[in-house]
C-alpha positions in Angstrom: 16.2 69.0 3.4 12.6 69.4 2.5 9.9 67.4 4.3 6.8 67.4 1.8 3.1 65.9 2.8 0.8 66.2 5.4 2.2 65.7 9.3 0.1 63.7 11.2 1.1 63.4 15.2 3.8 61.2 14.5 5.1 62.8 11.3 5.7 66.3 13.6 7.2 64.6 16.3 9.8 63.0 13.5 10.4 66.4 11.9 11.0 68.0 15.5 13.1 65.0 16.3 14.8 65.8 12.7 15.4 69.6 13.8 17.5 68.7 16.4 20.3 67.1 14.3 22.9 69.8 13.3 23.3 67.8 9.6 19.9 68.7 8.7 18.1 72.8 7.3 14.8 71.4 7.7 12.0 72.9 5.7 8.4 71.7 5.9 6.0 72.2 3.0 2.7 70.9 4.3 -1.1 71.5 4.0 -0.8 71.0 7.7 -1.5 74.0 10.4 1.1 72.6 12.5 3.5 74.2 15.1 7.3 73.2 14.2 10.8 74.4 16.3 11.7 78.0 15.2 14.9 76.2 13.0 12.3 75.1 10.7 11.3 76.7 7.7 7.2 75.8 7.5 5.5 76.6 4.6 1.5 76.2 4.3 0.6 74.8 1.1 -1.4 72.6 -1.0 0.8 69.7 -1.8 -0.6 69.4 -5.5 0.4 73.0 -6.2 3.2 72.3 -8.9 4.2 76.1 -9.1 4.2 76.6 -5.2 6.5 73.2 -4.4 8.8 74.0 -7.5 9.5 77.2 -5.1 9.7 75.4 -2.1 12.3 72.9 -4.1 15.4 75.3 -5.3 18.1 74.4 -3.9 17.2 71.7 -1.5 19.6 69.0 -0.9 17.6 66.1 -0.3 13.6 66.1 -0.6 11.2 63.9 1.1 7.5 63.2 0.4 4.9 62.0 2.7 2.2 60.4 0.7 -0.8 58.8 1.6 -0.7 55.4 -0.8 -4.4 57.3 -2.2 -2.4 60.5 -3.8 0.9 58.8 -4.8 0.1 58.7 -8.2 -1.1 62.6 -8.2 1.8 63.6 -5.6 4.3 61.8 -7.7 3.3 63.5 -10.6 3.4 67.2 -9.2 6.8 65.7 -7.6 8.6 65.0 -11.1 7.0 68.6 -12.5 8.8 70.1 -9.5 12.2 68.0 -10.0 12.4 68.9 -13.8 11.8 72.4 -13.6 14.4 72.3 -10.5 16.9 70.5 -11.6 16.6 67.9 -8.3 17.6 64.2 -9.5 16.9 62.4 -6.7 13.2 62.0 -4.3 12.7 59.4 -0.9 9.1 59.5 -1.0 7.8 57.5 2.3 4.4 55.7 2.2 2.1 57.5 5.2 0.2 53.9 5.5 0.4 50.7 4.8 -2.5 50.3 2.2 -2.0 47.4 0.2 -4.8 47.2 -1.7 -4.5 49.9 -4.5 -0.7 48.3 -6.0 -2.3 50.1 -9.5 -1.1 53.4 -7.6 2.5 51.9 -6.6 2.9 50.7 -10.1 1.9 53.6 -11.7 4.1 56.2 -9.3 7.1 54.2 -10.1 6.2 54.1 -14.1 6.4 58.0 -14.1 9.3 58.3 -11.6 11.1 55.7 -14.0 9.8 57.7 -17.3 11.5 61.0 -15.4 14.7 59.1 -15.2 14.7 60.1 -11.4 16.3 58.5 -9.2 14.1 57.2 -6.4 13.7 55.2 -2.9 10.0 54.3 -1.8 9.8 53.9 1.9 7.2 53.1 3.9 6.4 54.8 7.2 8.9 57.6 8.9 11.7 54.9 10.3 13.4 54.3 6.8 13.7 57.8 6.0 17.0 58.1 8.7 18.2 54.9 7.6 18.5 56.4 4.2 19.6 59.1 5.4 22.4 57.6 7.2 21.4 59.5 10.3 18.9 59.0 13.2 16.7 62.1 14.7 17.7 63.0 17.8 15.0 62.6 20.3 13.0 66.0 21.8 12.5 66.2 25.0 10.0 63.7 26.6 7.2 65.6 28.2 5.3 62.9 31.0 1.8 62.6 30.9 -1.1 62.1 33.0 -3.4 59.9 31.1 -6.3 60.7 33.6 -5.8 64.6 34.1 -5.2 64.8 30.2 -2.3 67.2 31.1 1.7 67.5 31.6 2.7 65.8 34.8 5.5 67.0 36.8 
C-alpha cells in the first residue's frame, strides 16, 4: 500500500497503527521529515513531483492520498499522471480537513478523476480509509503522559 500526502501528528500515528497489521507493505511518500516503524518504506518527496510519485507507484496494490481540500485539484492531477503512466486503476484519496468552503476544488478533482476513467473513493479524514479497506489498524503501543512534566510517565 502506498500512503501519499503530508503526515500530520495524527496521520503518523495511523500509518504506525497501519504497520502493525500483517495485511498491509506500507510505504510512505511524503514531504514530511517524519520518523516511521523500520517495516515502512518512507520516501521524502514533493507530492506534486509527477516523475518521482510515478516511481513510488509501480506496483502498489492499493494507493492512498492525503490531501489538504486546498491542493486536491493539483494533487489529483499529478495522481491521474501517476495512475496512467502506471497502470493503477483505482485511488482512495482522504480529505486532511474538513474545508467546506472551496466545493469548486471537490468538483473539479472528481471532473478529472472521472475524465481518467479511474476508479475512485473520496474520504474524509483517516477513519474511512480502514473501513475501505476492510481492515482496522492495530493500535501501537500507548505511551502515558505527564501533561505537567511534558515527558513519558512511568
Amino acid at each position: 500500500m502506498l500512503i501519499i500526502g503530508a503526515l500530520d501528528t495524527a496521520a503518523q500515528r495511523y500509518v504506525d497503527d497501519l504497520s502493525h497489521n500483517q495485511q498491509f507493505q506500507l510505504t510512505v511518500y511524503t514531504p514530511s521529515r517524519v520518523r516511521l516503524a523500520e517495516s515502512i518504506q518512507a520516501l521524502t518527496e514533493e507530492v506534486l513531483d509527477e516523475g518521482g510519485l510515478t516511481a513510488a507507484m509501480l506496483d502498489q496494490d492499493v494507493v492512498v492520498a492525503l490531501v489538504p481540500t486546498i491542493r486536491l485539484t493539483a494533487m489529483v492531477k499529478t495522481l491521474v499522471t501517476a495512475a496512467n503512466a502506471t497502470g493503477t486503476r483505482s485511488l482512495m484519496i482522504s480529505r486532511t480537513d474538513d474545508i467546506d468552503d472551496l466545493p469548486g476544488e471537490i468538483r473539479m478533482a472528481r471532473q478529472q478523476l472521472a475524465q481518467a476513467q479511474l476508479h475512485y473513493d473520496f474520504i474524509t479524514g483517516l477513519g474511512g480509509i480502514g473501513t475501505l479497506l476492510g481492515s482496522t489498524p492495530v493500535p501501537s503501543e500507548v505511551i502515558p503522559f505527564d501533561p505537567l512534566t511534558g515527558q513519558q510517565a512511568g
